[in-house]
C-alpha positions as CSV (number, residue, x, y, z in Angstrom):
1,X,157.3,-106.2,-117.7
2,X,155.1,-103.8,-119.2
3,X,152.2,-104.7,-121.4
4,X,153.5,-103.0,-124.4
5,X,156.2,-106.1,-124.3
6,X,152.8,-108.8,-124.8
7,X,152.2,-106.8,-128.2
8,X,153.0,-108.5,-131.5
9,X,155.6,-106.6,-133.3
10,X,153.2,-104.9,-136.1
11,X,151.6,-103.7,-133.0
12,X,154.5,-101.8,-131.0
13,X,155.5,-100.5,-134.3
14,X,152.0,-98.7,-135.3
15,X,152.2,-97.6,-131.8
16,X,155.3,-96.1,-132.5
17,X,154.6,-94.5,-135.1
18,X,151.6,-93.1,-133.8
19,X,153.1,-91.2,-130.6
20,X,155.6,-89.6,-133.2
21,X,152.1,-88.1,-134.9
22,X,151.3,-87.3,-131.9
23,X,154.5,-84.9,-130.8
24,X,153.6,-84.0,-134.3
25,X,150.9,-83.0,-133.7
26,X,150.9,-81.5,-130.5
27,X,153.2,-79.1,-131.6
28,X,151.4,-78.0,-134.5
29,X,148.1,-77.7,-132.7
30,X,149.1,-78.1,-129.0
31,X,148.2,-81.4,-126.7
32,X,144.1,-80.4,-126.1
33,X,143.2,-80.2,-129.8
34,X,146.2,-82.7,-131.0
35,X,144.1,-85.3,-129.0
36,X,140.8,-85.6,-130.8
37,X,143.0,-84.8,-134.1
38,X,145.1,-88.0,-134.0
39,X,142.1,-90.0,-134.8
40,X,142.2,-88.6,-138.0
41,X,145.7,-90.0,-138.7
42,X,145.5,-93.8,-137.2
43,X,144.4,-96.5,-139.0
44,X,140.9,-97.3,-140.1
45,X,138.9,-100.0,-137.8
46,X,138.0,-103.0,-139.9
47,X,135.8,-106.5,-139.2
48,X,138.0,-109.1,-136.9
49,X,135.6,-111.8,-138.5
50,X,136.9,-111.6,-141.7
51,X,140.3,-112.3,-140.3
52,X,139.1,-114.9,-137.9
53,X,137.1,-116.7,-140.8
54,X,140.6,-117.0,-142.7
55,X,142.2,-118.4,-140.0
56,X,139.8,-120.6,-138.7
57,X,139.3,-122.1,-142.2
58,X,143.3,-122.5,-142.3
59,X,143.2,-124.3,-138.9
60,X,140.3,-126.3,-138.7
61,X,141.5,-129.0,-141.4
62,X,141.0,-132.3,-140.8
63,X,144.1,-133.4,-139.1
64,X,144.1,-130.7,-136.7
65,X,140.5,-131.9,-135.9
66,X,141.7,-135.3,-135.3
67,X,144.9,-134.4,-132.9
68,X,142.7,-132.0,-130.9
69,X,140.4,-135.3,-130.3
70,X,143.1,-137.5,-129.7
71,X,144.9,-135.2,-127.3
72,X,142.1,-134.4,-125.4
73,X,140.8,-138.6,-125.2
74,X,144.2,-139.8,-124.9
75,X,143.6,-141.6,-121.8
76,X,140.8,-143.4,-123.0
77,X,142.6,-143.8,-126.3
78,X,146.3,-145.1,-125.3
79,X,145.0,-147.6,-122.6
80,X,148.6,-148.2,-120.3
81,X,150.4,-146.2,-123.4
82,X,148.7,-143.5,-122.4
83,X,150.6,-143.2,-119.0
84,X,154.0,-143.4,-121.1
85,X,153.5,-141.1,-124.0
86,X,151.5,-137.8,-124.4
87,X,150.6,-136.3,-128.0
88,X,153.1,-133.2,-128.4
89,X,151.5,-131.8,-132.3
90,X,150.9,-133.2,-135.5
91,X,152.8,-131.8,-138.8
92,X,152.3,-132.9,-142.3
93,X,150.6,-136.5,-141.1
94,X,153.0,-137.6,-138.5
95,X,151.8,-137.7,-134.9
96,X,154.6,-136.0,-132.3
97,X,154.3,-138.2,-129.0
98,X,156.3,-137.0,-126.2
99,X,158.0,-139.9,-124.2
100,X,158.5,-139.0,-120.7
101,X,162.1,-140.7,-120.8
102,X,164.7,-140.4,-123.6
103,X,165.4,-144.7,-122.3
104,X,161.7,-145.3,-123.3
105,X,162.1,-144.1,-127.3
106,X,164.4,-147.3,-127.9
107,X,161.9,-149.6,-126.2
108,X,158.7,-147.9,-128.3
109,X,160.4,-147.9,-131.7
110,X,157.8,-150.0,-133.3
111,X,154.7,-148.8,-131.4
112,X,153.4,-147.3,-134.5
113,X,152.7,-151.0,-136.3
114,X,150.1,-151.2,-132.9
115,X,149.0,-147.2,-132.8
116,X,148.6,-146.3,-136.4
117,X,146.1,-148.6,-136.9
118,X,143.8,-147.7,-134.0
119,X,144.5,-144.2,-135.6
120,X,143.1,-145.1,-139.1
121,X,140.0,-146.7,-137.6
122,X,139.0,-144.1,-135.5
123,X,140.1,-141.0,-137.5
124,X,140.0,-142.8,-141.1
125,X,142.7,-143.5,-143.3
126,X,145.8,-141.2,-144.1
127,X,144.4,-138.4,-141.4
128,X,147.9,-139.7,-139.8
129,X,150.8,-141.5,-141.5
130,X,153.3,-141.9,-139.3
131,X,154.2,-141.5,-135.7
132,X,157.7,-140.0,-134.0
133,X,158.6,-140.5,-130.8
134,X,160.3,-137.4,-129.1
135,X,161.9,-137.3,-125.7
136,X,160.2,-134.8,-123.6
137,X,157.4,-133.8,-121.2
């Protein structure tokens, strides 16, 4: 597979667009000099930060803080849960726990009366609301 495959989308298409300014360009000027001129027609750099700092402040909220704790002490957290369940993502204040075996949802149906409130202790109150059980990994 090549690498222009790994690109995002908006990425293959300004690269697109910018070997068609090149032919462009090479004819027009010829391939030495339509080299150096195609900087003049590509986009202007701009500060990665700035777009970093937007998405960071979008992620970083505080149940996303909380799940990436939780996932990463779930051992320590779930005690002999732990071995049956793994956190799979958190959306709108419900906790995603993968079961390992579609048999084991029925049995943990009402694990959340013992979880949640562990949950609120540890990562206060409302950071998660609810928990699903999902039959996967």
């Amino acid at each position: 597979m090549s690498d222009t495959y790994r690109l995002s989308y908006s990425r293959r298409k300004e690269l697109r667009e910018r070997r068609k300014r090149f032919g462009l360009l090479s004819d027009w000027y010829g391939e030495d000099f339509a080299r150096t001129e195609i900087a003049a027609h590509t986009t202007a750099a701009y500060d990665l930060a700035d777009d970093m700092t937007a998405l960071l402040a979008e992620v970083s909220t505080r149940e996303n803080t909380a799940y990436i704790d939780l996932a990463a002490n779930w051992s320590s957290f779930g005690g002999a849960f732990s071995r049956l369940a793994t956190p799979g993502g958190v959306k709108d204040g419900v906790l995603l726990l993968n079961v390992r075996h579609s048999a084991l949802l029925r049995e943990l149906q009402n694990i959340s009366d013992i979880i949640l409130p562990k949950l609120a202790e540890r990562y206060g109150e409302g950071v998660f609301k609810d928990i699903r059980l999902v039959a996967g990994k």
